[in-house]
N, C-alpha and C positions, 0 to 999 in steps of 0.2 A: 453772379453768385451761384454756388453750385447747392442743389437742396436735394430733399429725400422725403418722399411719400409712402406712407406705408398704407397697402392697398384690404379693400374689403374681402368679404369671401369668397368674390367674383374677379381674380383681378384682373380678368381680360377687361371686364366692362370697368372696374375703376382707371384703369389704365387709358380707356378710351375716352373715357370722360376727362381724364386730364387735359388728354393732347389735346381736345377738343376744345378748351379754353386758354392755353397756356401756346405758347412758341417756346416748345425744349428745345435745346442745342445739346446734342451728345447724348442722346438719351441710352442708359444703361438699367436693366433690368436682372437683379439679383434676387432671386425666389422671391418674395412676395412685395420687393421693395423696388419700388422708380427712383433713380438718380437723374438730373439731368439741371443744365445753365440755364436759369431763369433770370429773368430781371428783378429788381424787387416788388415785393408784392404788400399786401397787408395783409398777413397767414390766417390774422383772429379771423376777418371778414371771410376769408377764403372758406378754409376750412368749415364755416358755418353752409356755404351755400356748394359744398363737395359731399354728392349722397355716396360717395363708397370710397373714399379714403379716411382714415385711422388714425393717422400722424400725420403730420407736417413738421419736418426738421430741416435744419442748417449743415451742411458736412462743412467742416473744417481739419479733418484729415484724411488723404487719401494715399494708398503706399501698395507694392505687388512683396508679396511673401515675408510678411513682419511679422512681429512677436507680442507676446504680452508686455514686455518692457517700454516697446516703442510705444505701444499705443495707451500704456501709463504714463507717459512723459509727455505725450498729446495733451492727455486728458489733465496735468495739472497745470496746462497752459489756461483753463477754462474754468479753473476753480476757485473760488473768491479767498481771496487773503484775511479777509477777516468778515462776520457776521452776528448777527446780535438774534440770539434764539437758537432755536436747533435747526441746522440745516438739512436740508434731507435729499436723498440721493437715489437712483434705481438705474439699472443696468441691464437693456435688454439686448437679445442676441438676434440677429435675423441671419439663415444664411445653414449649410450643410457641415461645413466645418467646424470642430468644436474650439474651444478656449479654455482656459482654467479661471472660470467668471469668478468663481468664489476668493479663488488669489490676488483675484484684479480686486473684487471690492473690500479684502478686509487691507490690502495696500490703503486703499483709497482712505480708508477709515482711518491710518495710521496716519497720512497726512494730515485730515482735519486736525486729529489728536494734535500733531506736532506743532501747528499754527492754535492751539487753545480753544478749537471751534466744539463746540456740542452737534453730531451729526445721527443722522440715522439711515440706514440702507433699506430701501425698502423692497421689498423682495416678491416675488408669484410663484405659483406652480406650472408656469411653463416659461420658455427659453424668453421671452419678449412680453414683459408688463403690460397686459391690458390698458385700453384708453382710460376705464374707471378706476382703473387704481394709479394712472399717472393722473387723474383729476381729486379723485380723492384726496388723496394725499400732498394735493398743492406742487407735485413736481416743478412743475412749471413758474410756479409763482414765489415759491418760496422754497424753491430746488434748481434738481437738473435730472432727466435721463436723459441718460447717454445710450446711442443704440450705435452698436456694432452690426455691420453687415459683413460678411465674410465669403469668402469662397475660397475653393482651391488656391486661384490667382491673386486674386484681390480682397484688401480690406478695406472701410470705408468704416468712419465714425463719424459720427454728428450728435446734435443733440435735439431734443422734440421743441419746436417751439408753440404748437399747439394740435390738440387733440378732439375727435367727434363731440360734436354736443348731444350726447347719448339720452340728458334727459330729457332736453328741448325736444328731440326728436320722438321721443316713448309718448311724453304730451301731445303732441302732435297726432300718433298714432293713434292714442287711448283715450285723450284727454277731449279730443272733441264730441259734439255734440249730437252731431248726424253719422252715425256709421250702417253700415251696409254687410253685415257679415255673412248673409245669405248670398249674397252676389259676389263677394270676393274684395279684401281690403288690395288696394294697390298701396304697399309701405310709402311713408314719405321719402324715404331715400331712392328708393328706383326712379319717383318723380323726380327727384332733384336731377338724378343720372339724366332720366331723360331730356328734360327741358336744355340742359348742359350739350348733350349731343346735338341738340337742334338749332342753338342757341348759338355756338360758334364764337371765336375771339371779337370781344367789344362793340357787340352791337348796343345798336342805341335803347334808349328805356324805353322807347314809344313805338319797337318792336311791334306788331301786332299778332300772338299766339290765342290760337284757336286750340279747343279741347271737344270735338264734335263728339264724343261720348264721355261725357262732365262725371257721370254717375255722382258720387258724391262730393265733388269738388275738389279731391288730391291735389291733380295739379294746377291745378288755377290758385289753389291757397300756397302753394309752394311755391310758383310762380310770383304771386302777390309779394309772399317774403321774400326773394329775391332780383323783388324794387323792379318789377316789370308793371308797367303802369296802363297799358293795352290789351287787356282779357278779355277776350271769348269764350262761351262754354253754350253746349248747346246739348240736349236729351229726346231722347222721345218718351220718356217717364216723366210724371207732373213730380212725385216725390223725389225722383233724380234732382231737378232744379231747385226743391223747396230744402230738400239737404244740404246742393250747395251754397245756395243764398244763406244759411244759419251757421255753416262752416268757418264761409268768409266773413259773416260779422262776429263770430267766435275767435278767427285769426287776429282778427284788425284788432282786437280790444285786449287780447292776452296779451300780445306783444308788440301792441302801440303802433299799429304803423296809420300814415298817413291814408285819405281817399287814394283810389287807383279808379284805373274809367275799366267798368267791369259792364258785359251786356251779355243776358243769359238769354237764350232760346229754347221751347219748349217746340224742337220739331228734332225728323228723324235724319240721322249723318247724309242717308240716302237720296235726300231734298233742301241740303243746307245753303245753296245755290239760291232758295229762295228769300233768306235773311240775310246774306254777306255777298255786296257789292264782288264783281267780278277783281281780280286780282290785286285782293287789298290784303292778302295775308301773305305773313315771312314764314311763319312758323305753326307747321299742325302738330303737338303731342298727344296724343291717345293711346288710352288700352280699351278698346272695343269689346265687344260681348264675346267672351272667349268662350261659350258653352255652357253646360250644368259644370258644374263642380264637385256635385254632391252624386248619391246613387249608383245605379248602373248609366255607362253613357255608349249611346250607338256611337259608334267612333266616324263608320264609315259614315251614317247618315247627318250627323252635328258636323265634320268637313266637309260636305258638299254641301252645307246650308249656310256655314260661315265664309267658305268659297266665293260662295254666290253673294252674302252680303258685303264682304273687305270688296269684292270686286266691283258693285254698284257706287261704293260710299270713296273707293280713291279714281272713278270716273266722275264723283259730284266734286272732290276735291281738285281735280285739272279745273275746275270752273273760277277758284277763286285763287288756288296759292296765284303766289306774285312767280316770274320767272327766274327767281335765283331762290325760291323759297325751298323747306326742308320740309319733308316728314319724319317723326319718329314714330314709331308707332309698333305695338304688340302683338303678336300672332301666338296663337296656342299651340303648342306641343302636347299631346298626346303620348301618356305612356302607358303602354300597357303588355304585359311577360317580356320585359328587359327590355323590349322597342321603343323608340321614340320615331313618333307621326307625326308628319309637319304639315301646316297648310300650305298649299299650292294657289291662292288666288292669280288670276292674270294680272302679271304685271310690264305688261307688252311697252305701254306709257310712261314707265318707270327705268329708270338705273338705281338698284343697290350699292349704297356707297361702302365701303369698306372703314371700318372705326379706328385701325391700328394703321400705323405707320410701316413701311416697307420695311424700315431696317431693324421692324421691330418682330414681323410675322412671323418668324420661323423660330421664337426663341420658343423652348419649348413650353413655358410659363401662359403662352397666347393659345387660349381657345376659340377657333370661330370657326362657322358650318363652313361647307365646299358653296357659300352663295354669301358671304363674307357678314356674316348676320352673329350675333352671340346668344347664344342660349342661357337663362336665367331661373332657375331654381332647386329643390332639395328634394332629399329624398324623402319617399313616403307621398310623395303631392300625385294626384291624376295628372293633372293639367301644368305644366307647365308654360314660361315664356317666353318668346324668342324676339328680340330687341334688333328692329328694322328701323335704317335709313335711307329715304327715299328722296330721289329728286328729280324730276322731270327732264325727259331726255329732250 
């Protein structure tokens, strides 16, 4: 079956996190939307454990240089013949080309009308319905949006079959009990991203991921809700560990999950060699101590100290990953009068894996440094982050 993702702010890295868990066949990329033949899947469950994709839809028409008529005659193949309440409807646009939406949806209106349905269009102020107002609204439940994807060449319709869980996620963010503002939140989503990048197609539950800089437990609670049952977390902060130990029992009791085998350490990344058996780990995700945040910062002198640290702490990690194991893991970018600074730690021991697919590198939609790494944040930040995967050469 052929599907359609509609990607986050990032879509290099939602893009990469896909391929990372899925086998696309034909993958096509059209401004901010992944097309590509999947197998089937379970979208509700999916889309819960995808931290940078949007939508998740179904294409059921695809066509090179068509019209509004055609793709109105698509669209009342997918339209219920009859319905009890008001139906409701929303139509979003993805893509450079325009349409005449407004023609398309009061068509659409006129059908329901002619089949005796009560409907309602529901509408935004930009070209493609937000995830909250296609959840709001029951789209999905007791609708449809239909998203049109467009280009020059090609159109492509489908419809959403599920959307971000935007408030699970805000709760997540806000809603817990141990936060760290001073030190810098890592959002639940970039977790998700990341454990996804390291995580790879179907591995087993009893995976064993390690998190040697736990700070207040992001990923390991992320991790826990996406049924990983093998966590590691480990700090050289006593408050680092005692946040994430109240995180994880603030997770497990909001949203009901089951025991996981959770073992926390209270030493530094630098010496972790000392508490985990030699090559018992698949997976390391961390965001390591990227610097101050706050203030003035020596730029030059904070990378030559976090140099020196990523460099001790992925020489204590050859001690334990397993020999097909992954790193993900976070490096600071530095901005400062329009420059972006990167850290240079040695990574002699290391191969950088590349996130994107060959045949997808060159679309111009794919952002990633000349060391095949993706940069990750906004404007206005000091410090940004650059989203590495490592593996042992």
């Amino acid at each position: 079956m052929k599907y359609f993702f509609a990607l986050g702010n990032n879509p290099t890295l939602s893009a990469a996190e896909i391929f990372a868990i899925f086998n696309i066949k034909n993958p096509i990329l059209l401004d901010t939307i992944l097309i590509g033949e999947i197998d089937k899947f379970d979208e509700y469950k999916c889309i819960k454990k995808l931290g940078g994709t949007i939508k998740i839809g179904e294409i059921f028409y695809e066509a090179e240089h068509t019209n509004e008529i055609n793709i109105l005659n698509e669209i009342k193949k997918i339209l219920p013949s009859a319905f009890e309440g008001k139906f409701k409807f929303g139509i979003s646009l993805y893509g450079k080309s325009k349409l005449k939406i407004r023609q398309l949806g009061m068509e659409i209106k006129n059908i329901f009308k002619e089949k005796g349905i009560s409907c309602r269009w529901v509408t935004g102020k930009e070209q493609a319905l937000s995830s909250v107002i296609v959840e709001q609204n029951k789209l999905i439940d007791k609708g449809v949006e239909i998203c049109i994807i467009k280009n020059q060449n090609q159109t492509f319709v489908g419809k959403t079959l599920s959307v971000q869980p935007f408030k699970e996620l805000s709760l997540r963010d806000y809603g817990r009990p141990a936060r760290d503002d001073h030190s810098g939140m890592l959002p639940p989503k970039l977790a998700q991203i990341m454990i996804n990048l390291g995580a790879r197609q179907n591995m087993p539950q009893n995976t064993a991921l390690l998190d040697p800089f736990c700070g207040s437990g992001t990923i390991l609670t992320e991790a826990f809700l996406m049924n990983f049952n093998n966590l590691i977390g480990s700090d050289l902060s006593p408050k680092a560990i005692a946040d994430t130990e109240n995180n994880i029992i603030w997770v497990k009791n909001n949203f009901k999950l089951q025991n996981s085998n959770f073992k926390l350490f209270h030493v530094s990344a630098t010496e972790i060699s000392k508490k985990i058996p030699s090559n018992s780990i698949d997976i390391i995700v961390s965001e390591p101590y990227l610097g101050p945040q706050r203030g003035t910062i020596d730029i030059k002198k904070t990378k030559k100290e976090l140099e020196q640290l990523y460099y001790k702490a992925l020489q204590e990690f050859k001690k334990i990953l397993k020999k097909n194991g992954r790193i993900v893991i976070l490096f600071p970018v530095f901005q400062k009068n329009q420059d972006s600074i990167q850290l240079n730690p040695n990574l002699d021991d290391y191969s950088i894996m590349s996130p994107i697919p060959k045949e997808l590198s060159a679309n111009s939609i794919i952002k990633t440094t000349n060391r095949n790494t993706i940069i990750y944040g906004r404007e206005g930040q000091k410090v940004w982050r650059e989203i590495v995967i490592l593996t042992l050469k």
